[in-house]
C-alpha positions in Angstrom: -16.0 -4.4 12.7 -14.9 -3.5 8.6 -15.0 -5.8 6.4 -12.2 -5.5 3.4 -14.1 -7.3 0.5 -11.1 -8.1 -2.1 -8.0 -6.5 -1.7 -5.4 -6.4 -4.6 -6.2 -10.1 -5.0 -7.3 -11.6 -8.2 -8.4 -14.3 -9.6 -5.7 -16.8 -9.0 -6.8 -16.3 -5.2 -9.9 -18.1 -5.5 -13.5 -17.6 -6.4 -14.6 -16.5 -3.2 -13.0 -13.4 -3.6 -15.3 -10.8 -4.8 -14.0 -8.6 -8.0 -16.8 -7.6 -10.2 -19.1 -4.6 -8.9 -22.1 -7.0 -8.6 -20.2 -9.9 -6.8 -18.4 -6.9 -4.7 -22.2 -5.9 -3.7 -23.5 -9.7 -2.6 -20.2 -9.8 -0.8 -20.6 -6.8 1.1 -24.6 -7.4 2.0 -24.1 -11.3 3.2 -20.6 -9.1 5.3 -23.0 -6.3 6.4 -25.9 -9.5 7.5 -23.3 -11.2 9.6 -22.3 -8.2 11.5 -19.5 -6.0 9.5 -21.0 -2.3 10.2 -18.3 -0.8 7.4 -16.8 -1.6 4.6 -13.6 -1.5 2.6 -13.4 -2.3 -1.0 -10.8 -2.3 -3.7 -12.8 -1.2 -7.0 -11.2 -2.6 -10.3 -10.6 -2.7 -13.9 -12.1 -4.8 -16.7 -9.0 -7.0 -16.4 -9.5 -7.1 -12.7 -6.8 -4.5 -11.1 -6.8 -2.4 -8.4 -8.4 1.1 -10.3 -9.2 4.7 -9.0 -10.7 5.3 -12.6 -13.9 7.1 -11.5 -16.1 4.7 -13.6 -14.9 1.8 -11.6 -15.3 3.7 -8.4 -18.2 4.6 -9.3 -19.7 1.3 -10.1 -18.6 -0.4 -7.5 -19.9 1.8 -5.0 -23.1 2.0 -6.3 -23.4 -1.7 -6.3 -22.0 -1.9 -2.4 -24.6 0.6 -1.6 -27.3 -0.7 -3.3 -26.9 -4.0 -1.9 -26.3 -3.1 1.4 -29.2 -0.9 1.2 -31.4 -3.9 0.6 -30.7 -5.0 3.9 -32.9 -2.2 5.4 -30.9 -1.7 8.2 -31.6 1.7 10.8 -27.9 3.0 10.3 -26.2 3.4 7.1 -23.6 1.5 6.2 -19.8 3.7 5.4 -18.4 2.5 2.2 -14.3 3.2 1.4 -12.2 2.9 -1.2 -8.4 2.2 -1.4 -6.2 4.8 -2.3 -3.2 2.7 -2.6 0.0 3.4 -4.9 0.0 0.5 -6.2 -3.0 1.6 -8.1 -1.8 4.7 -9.4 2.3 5.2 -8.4 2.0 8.9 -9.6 1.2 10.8 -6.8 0.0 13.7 -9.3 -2.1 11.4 -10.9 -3.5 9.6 -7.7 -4.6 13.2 -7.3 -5.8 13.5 -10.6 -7.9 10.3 -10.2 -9.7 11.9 -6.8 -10.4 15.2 -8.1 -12.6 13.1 -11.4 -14.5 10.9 -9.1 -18.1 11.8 -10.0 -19.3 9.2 -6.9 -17.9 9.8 -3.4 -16.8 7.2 -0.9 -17.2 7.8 2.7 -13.9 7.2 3.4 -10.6 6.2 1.6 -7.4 4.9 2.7 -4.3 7.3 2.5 -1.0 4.6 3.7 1.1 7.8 5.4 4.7 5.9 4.2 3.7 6.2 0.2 5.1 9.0 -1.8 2.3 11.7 -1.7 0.4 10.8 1.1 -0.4 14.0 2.9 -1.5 15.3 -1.2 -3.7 12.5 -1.8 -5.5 12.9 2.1 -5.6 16.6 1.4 -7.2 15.9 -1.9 -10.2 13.7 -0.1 -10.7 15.9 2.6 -10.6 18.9 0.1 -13.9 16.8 -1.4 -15.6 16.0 2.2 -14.5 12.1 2.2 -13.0 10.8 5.3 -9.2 9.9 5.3 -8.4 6.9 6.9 -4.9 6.7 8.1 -2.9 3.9 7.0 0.0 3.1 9.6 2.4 0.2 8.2 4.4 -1.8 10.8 7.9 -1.4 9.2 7.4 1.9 7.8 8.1 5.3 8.4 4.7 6.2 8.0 4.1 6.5 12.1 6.4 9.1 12.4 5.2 11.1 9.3 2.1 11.1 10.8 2.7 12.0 14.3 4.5 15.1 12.0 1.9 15.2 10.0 -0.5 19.1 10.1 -3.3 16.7 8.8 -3.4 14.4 11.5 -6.6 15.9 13.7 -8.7 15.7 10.7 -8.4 12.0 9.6 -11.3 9.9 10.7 -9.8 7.2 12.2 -5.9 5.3 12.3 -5.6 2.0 10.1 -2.6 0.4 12.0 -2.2 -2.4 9.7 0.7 -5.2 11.1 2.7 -6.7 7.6 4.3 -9.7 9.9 3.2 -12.3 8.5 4.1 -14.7 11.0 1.8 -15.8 13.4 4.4 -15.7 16.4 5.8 -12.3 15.0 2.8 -10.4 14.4 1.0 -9.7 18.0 5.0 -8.2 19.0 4.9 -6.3 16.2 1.3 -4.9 16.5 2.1 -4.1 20.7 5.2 -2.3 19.1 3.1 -0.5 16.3 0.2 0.6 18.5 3.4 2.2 21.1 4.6 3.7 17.8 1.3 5.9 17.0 1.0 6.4 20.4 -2.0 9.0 20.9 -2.9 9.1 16.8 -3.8 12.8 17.3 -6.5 11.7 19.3 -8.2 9.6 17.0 -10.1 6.2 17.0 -7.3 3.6 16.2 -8.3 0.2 13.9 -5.8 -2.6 14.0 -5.9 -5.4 12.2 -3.5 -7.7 10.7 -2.8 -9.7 7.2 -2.6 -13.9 5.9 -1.0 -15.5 8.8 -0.8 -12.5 11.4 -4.4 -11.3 10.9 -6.1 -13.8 13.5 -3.7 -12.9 16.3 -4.0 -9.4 15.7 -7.7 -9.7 15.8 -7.3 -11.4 18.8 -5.2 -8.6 20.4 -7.9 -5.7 19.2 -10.8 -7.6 20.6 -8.6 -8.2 23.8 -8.4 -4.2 23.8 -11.1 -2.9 22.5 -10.1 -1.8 19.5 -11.4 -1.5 16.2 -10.8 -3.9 14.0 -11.4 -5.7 10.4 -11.4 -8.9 8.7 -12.4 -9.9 5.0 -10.8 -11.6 2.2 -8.2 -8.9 2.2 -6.7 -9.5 4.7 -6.9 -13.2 5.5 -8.3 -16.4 3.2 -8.5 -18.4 5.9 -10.4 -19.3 9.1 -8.7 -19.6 12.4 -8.8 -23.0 12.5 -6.8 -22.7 9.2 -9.9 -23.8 6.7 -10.0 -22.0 3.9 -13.0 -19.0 4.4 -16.0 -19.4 2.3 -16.6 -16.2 2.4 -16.1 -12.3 4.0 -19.6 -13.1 6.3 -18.3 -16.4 7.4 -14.7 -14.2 8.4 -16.6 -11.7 9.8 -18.9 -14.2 11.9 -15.1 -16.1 13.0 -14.0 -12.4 14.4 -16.6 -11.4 15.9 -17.0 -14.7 17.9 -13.3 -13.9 19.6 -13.1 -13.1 23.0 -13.3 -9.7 23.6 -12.2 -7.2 27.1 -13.1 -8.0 29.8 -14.6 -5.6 32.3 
């Protein structure tokens, strides 16, 4: 199970949301202590944007790692960053931004239907950190990848399902998943996001799949109370039913 810490959210989302690189790090250990084994984080800017600056990279993944470090646990803990071009719409500079990053993440996110895509994943793997693939329901982004010469070297799929209605988004993940079809042989994550994230955890844990939760993705518990917390999401997904032999 990932954890995704923050998101593009802000302020105005609530003061559960984690933004600064301390609170990011507390967030992340009490995750890491209920049972996330990897975690995604949006690093930001002093005025608490999305940033791929490499000082705010930097900072926040030292504070994730230190925290989670803490916890003393026999396997490490991966730590990724967004690449999103929301952050940085240039694809040049995106580029830019990666190729000045003086701390590495484990992994980043590359979302295949952005502008730039396969330069930005070439650009991590060109530094050793693991690409995750970032498969949009609605997109083009399946197909680009299924064309994509990159594809066999990407750590792992992030089939992420944009419905968000409830009824709408478990369709739409069955149809996403049918759309990646054999992700070049790699591990497929799928998760959801605000009112289609529950049933799409539902569905991975009814496959098998990988999956995520955090304050990214959803603010609220299943039972539609608003989440303290990424641990106390993280506890609510990993309690869902999962395969069955």
């Amino acid at each position: 199970m990932q954890v995704c810490l923050n998101g593009a959210r802000g302020a105005g989302d609530g003061a559960a949301v984690p933004l600064s690189p301390r609170a990011l790090g507390e967030s992340a250990a009490e995750a890491v202590a209920a049972g996330a084994r990897d975690v995604h984080v949006h690093p930001k800017s002093p005025c608490g944007k999305d940033s791929l600056a490499p000082g705010a990279v930097a900072a926040t993944l030292a504070a994730v790692r230190s925290a989670v470090a803490a916890l003393s646990l026999r396997e490490a803990v991966p730590v990724g960053v967004t690449t999103g071009a929301w952050a940085e719409p240039d694809p040049a500079a995106r580029v830019a931004r990666i190729r000045e990053w003086t701390v590495l993440p484990d992994h980043a996110s590359v979302n295949w239907h952005e502008p730039g895509a396969e330069e930005v994943a070439r650009a991590l793997l060109d530094r050793g950190v693991g690409v995750e693939a970032g498969i949009w329901s609605g997109t083009d982004g399946a197909a680009r990848f299924a064309a994509s010469p990159l594809g066999p070297r990407v750590l792992r799929v992030l089939a992420e399902v944009t419905e968000h209605d409830a009824g709408a988004a478990e369709a739409a993940a069955v149809g996403l998943l049918a759309e990646i079809g054999g992700a070049w042989g790699r591990p497929v994550l799928l998760h959801g996001e605000e009112g289609g994230a529950w049933p799409v955890l539902a569905l991975a844990a009814r496959r098998g799949l990988a999956s995520r939760v955090g304050l990214e993705d959803t603010l609220v518990l299943p039972d539609g109370r608003r989440a303290r917390s990424n641990a106390e999401l993280v506890s609510a997904a990993l309690a869902l039913p999962a395969a069955g032999p």
